[in-house]
C-alpha positions in Angstrom: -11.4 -14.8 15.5 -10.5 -13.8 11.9 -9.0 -11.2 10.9 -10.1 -9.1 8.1 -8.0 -7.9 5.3 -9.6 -5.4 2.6 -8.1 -4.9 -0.7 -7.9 -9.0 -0.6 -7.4 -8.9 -4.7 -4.9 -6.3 -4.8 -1.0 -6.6 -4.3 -0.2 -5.7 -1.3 -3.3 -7.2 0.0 -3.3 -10.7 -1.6 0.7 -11.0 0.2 -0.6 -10.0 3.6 -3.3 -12.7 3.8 -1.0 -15.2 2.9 1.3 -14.4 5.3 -1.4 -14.4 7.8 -2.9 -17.9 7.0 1.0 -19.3 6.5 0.9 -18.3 10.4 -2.2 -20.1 11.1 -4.5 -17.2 11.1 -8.0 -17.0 9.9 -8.8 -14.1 7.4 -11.9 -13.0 5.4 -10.5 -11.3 2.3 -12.7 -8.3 0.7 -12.7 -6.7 -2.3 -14.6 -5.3 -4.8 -12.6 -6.5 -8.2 -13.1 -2.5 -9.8 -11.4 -2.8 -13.2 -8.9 0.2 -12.5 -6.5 -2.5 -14.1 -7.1 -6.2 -15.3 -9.9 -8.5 -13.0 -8.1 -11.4 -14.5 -4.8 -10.5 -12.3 -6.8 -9.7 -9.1 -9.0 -13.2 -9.2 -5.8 -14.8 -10.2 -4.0 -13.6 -7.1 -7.3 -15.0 -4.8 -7.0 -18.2 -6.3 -3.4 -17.9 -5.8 -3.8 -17.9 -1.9 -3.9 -21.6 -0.5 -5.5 -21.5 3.1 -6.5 -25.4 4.1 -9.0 -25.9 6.7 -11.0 -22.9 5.4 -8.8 -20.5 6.9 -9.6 -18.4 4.3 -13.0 -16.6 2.7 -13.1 -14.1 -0.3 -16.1 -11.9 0.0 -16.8 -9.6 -3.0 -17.8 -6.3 -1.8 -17.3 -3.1 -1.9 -16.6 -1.4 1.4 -17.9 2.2 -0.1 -21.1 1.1 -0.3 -22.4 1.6 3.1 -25.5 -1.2 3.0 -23.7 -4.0 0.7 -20.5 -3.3 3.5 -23.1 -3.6 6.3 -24.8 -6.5 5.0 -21.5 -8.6 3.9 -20.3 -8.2 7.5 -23.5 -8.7 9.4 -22.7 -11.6 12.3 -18.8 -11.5 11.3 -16.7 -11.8 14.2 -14.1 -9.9 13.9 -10.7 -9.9 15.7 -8.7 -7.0 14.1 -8.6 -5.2 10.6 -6.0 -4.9 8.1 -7.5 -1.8 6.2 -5.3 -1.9 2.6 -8.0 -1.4 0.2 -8.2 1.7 -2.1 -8.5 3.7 -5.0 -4.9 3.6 -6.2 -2.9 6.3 -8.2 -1.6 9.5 -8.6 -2.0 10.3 -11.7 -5.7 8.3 -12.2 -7.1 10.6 -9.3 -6.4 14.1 -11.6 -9.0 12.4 -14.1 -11.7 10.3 -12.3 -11.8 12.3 -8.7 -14.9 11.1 -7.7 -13.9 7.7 -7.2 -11.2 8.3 -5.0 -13.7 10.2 -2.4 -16.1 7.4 -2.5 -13.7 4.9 -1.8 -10.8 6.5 -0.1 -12.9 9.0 2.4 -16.0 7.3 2.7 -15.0 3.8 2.5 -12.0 4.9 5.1 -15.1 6.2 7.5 -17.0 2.7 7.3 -13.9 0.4 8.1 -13.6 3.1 11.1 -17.3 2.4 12.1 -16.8 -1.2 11.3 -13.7 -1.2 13.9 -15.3 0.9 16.7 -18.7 -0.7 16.3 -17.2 -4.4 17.0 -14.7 -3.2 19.2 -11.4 -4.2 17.6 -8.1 -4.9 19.1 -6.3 -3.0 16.0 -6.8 -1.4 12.7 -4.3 -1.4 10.5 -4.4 1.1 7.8 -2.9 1.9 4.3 -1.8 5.8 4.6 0.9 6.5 1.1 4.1 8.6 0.9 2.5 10.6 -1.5 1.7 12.7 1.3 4.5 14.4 2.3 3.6 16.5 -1.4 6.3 18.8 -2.5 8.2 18.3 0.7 12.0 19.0 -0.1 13.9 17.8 2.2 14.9 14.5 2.2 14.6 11.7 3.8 10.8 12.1 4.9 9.9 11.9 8.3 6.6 11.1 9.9 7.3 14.4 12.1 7.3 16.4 8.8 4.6 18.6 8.1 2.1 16.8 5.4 -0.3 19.3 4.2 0.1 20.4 1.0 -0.5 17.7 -1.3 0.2 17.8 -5.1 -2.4 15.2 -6.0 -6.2 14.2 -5.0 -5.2 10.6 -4.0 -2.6 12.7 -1.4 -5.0 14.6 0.0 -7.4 11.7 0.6 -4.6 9.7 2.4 -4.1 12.4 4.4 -7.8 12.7 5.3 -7.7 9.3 6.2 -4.9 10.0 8.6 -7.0 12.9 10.3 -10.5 10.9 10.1 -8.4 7.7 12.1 -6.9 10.4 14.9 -10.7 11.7 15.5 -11.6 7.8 16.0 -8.7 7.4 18.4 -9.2 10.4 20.5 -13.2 9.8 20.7 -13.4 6.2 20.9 -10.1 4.8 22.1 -10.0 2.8 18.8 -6.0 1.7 18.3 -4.9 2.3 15.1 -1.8 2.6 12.8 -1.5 4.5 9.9 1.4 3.1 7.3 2.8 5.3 4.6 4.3 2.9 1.8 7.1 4.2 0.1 7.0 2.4 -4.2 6.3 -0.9 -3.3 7.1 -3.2 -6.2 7.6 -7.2 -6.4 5.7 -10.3 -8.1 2.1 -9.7 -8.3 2.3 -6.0 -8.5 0.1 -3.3 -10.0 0.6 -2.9 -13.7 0.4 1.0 -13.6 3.5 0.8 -11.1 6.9 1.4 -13.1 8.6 -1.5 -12.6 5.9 -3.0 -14.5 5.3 -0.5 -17.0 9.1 -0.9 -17.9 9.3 -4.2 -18.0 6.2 -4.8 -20.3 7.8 -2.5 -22.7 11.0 -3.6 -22.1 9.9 -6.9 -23.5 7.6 -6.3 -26.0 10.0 -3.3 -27.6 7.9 -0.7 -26.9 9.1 2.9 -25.3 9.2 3.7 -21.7 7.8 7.2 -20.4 10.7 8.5 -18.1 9.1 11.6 -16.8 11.1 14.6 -15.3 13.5 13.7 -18.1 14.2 10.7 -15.9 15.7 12.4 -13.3 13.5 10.8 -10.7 14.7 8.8 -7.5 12.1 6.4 -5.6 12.1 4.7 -2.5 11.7 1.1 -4.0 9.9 -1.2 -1.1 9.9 -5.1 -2.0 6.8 -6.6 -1.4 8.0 -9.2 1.3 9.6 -6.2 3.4 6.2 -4.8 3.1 4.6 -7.4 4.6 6.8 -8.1 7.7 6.4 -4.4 8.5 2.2 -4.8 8.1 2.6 -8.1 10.7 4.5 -6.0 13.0 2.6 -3.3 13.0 -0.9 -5.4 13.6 1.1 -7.6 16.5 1.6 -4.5 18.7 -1.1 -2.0 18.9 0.1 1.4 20.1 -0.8 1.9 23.7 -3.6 4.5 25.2 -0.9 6.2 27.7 -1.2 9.7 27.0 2.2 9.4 25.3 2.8 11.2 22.5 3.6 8.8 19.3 4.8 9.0 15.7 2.7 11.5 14.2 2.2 13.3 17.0 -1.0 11.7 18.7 -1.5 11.4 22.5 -4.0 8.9 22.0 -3.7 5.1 20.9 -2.8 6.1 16.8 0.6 5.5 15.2 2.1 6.7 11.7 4.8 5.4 10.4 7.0 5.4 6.9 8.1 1.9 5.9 10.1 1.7 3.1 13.1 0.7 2.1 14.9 3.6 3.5 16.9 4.2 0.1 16.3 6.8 -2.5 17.2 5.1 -6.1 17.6 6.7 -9.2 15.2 5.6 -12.2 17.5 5.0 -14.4 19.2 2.2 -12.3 16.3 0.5 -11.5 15.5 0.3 -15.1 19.1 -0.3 -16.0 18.5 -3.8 -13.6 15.2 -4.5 -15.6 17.1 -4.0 -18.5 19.4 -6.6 -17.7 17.0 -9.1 -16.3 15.3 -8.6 -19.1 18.3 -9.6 -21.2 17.2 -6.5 -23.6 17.6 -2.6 -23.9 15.3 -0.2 -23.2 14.0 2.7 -25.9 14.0 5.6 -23.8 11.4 8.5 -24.2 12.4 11.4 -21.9 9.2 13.3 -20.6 8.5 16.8 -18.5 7.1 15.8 -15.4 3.5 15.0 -15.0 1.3 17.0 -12.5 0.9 15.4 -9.4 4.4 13.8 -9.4 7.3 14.6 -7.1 11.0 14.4 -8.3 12.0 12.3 -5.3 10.9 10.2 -2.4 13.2 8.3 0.5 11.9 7.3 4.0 13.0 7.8 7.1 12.2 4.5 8.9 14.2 5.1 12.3 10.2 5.6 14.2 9.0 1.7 12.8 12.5 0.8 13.1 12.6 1.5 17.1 9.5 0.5 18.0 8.6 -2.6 15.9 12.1 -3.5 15.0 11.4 -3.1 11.1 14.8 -3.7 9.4 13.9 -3.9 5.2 16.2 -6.9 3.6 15.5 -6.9 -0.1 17.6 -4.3 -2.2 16.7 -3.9 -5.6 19.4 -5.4 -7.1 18.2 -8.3 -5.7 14.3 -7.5 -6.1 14.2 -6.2 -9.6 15.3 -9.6 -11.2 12.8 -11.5 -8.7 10.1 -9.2 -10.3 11.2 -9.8 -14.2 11.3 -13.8 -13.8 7.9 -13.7 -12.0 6.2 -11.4 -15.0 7.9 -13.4 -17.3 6.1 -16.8 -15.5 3.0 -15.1 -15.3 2.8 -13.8 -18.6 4.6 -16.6 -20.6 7.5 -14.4 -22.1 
């Protein structure tokens, strides 16, 4: 049966179902193509996905609108879900609110209903390291307490953690929560600062280094991200009464997967700056509300169980990014 991946159009999404076709699985893509950033990118990422035989189908929908979500997936059989479709953004959730509870709470609730309804083997599900909040000591760990949140996209991820542990302890549903940590690579998300810097970067334009730059980020590359998600979805956490990362006794995992390396901003654009072959013109900000100075996983929980070991180091990932924009974009 296929498997259904949401957020088909975005970045991380798009990556996912290729890796799942490329390993002969069928998948039925969703996504509502919002214009948060360009509709070109996201359509040009679908058709970038090659599934012969049909082992691919792109549905446009929007998974927050409880009878066009019904509807779309009426008669779908559906073997597991790979939940990674969102409202995205810190800072876009302190101006437009309302979009991230429609589609982060409410669209979270009807893939849970979707899931326990057709009786899933797993739902996978896109949880963000943005909630750990103003947590201060470093690296994060899943064990950490996560509630107080500097941002409204934090706070809805968390929800969506606590929404997924009602579902497993009611209905037995197995789930796994994954908190990405920056994940950056070709096909990325134009608001993310890898690509933010190297758009301005090339076209001579400032960047915006807030906290006077003295930020550090757990950069994830996007194929690292991907072999976690495919590990995760392969092993469904087991209804034993055992207590799991996070802290549930029932069949619900978190985890952090990330690179497991806090970087400083100014060497990651320092790299861009080189792939680039061009200097950066540096415009040194406060920090913006919402933002933390620093973030850096703790992976040792994925690490143990699903034997998640990230390969990619920027030095290495940053350059991979620059001569894929630079394809993409012609420049």
């Amino acid at each position: 049966m296929p498997i259904l991946v949401t957020g088909a159009a975005g970045f991380i999404g798009s990556h996912v179902a290729r890796a799942l076709i490329a390993r002969g699985e069928s998948v039925i893509g969703i996504d509502d193509l919002n214009p948060y950033y360009s509709v070109r990118l996201k359509r040009d990422r679908i058709a970038a996905i090659e599934a012969p035989g049909g082992a691919f189908r792109f549905v446009e929908v929007d998974f927050a609108d409880d009878a066009a979500f019904d509807a779309a997936m009426a008669g779908e059989a559906i073997d597991a879900i790979v939940h990674l479709g969102a409202q995205a953004g810190v800072r876009h959730s302190i101006e437009n609110p309302r979009a991230y509870v429609r589609s982060n709470l409410a669209g979270h609730v009807n893939l849970l209903e979707l899931a326990r309804r057709r009786r899933v083997r797993h739902l996978v599900y896109a949880s963000s390291s943005s909630v750990y909040g103003g947590n201060e000591r470093l690296p994060f760990r899943v064990e950490d307490r996560a509630d107080h949140p500097v941002s409204l996209y934090a706070a809805t991820k968390r929800a969506d953690e606590l929404m997924s542990e009602t579902y497993a302890h009611l209905y037995r549903l197995p789930q796994t929560g994954l908190r990405f940590f920056t994940v950056y690579g070709p096909w990325g998300r134009p608001d993310m600062a890898v690509w933010l810097f190297t758009e301005a970067i090339l076209a001579g334009k400032p960047i915006a280094l807030f906290n006077r730059g003295r930020m550090r980020r757990d950069f994830t590359y996007i194929d690292d991200i991907v072999a976690g998600v495919i590990a995760a979805l392969d092993h469904p956490p087991p209804d034993d009464g055992a207590e799991k990362p996070g802290g549930s006794k029932g069949p619900h995992r978190l985890y952090n997967i990330g690179n497991s390396r806090s970087e400083e901003l100014e060497r990651v654009v320092g790299l861009i700056e080189q792939a680039c072959g061009r200097t950066a013109i540096r415009e040194l900000l406060p920090m913006q509300p919402g933002d933390v100075a620093a973030t850096f996983a703790d992976i040792g929980a994925i690490a143990a169980d699903l034997g998640f070991a990230p390969t990619t180091t920027i030095d290495a990932g940053v350059p991979r990014f620059v001569d894929w924009y630079r394809a993409y974009h012609g420049v």
